[in-house]
C-alpha positions in Angstrom: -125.0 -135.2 65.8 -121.7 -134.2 66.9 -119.0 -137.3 67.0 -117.6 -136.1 70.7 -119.4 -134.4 73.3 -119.3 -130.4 73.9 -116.9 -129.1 76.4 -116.6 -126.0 77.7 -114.4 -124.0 80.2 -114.2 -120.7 81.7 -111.5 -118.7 82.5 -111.0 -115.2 84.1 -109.9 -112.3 82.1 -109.1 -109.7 85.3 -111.1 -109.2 88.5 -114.0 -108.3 86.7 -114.2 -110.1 83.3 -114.1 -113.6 82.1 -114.5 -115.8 78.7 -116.4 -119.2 77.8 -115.1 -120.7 75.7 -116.6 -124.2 74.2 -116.4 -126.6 71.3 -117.5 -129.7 69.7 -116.2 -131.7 66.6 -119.4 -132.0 63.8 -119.7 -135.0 61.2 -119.4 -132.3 58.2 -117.2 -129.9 56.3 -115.6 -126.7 57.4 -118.1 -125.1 54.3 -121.3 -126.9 55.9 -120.5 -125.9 58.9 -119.9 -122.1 58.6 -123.0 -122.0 56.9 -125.1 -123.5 59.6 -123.3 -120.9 61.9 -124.1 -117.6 60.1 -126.3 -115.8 58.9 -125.7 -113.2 55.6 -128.0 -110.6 56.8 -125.9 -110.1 60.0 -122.2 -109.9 58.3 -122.4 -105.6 58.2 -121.8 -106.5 62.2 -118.8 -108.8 61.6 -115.6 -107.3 62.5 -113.7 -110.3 60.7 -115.1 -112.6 58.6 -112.3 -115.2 56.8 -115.1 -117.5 55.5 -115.1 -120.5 56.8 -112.7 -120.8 58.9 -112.8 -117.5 61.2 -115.1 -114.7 62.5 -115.1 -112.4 65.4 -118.1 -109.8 66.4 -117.8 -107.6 68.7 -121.9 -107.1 70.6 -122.9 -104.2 72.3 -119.8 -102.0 71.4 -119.2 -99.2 73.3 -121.7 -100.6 76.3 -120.9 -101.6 79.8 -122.5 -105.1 78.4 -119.7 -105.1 75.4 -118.3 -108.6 74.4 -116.4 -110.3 71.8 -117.5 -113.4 70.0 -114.7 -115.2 68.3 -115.3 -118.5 66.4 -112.9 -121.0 64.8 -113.8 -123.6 61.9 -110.9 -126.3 61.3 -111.6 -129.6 59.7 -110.6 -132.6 62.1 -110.7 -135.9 60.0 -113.7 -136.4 58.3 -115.3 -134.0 60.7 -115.2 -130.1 61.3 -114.1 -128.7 65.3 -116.1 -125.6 65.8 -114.4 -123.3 68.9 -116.4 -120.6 70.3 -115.1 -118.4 72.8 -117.0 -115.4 74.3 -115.0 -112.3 76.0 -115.7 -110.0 78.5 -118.3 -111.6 80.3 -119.0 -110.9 83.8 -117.1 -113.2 86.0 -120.3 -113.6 87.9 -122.4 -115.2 84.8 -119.4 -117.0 83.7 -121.9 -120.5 84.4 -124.8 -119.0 82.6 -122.9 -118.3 79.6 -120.9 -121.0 79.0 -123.7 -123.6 80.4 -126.1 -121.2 77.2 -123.1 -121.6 74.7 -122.7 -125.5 75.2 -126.6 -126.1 74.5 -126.0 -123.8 71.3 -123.5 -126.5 70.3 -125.2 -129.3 71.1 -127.8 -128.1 69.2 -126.2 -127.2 66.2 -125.1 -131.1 66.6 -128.5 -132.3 66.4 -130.0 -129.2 63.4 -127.1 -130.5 61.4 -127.8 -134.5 61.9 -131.7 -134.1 61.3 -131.0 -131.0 58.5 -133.5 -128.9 60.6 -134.1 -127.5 63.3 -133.4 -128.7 66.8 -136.4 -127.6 68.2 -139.5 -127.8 66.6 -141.3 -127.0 69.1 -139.9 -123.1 68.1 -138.7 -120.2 70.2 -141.4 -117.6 71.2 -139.9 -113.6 71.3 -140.3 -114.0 75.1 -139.0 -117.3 76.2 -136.4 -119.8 75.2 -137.8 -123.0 73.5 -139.0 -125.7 76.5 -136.3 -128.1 75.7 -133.9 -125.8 75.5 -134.1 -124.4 78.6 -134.5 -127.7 80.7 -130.9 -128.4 78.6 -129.2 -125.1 80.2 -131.1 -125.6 83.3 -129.3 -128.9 84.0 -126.0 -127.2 83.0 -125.9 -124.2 85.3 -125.3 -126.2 88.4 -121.9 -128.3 86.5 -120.7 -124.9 85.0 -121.0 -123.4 88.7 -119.3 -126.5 90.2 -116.4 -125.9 87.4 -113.1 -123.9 88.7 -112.4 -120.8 86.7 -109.0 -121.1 85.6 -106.5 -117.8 84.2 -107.2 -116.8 80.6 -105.6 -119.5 78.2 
């Protein structure tokens, strides 16, 4: 489990566009940690990969629905801060995303504390798993409540 609590904030990019951007200290290594977060079969999409300490993907290039994913790695006393930010989301899902990314962390809290997964009651191709979706459930209404400041 993580040793502090997720945060996450969003900010607005233009009129249009925004970025979530979260993060969480874990109770592991930078190395540990980068592992947990990738995967080798999915580095041929990575537009930089400095393993383990930085990575940025860019999804759905050339789409209306194009982001960036950037992700940080530095080690923070005995623990490991892991920073995601996601760009070019649509201001107007700025709460879903960020409310998504922060369960994705506090996931990764709890995967890494029991070495396996945080859900065993498994994802199906359709639908989220049940616990995780109560999780971002909850979270939409304090992501919507949250002001949307000017990109950092």
């Amino acid at each position: 489990m993580s040793t502090t609590s997720t945060t996450g904030t969003m900010h607005a990019q233009d009129d249009e566009r925004g970025l979530v951007r979260v993060e969480d200290v874990y109770d592991t290594d930078v190395e540990d940690l980068w592992r947990a977060c990738t995967d080798p079969e999915r580095l041929a999409r990575i537009d930089v990969c400095e393993a383990p300490h930085h990575l940025l993907l860019t999804q759905m290039p050339g789409t209306d629905e194009e982001t960036e994913l950037e992700a940080w790695l530095t080690p923070e006393g005995s623990g490991t801060r892991l920073v995601v930010e996601e760009r070019g989301v649509p201001r107007g899902a700025l709460d879903f995303y960020g409310s998504g990314w922060q369960v994705h962390l506090e996931d990764l809290g709890r995967s890494l504390a029991a070495d396996g997964s945080a859900h065993p009651e498994g994802w199906s191709s359709a639908e989220a798993a049940p616990s995780w979706k109560r999780r971002w459930e909850a979270l939409v209404p304090e992501y919507e409540a949250r002001e949307v400041t000017t990109t950092p």
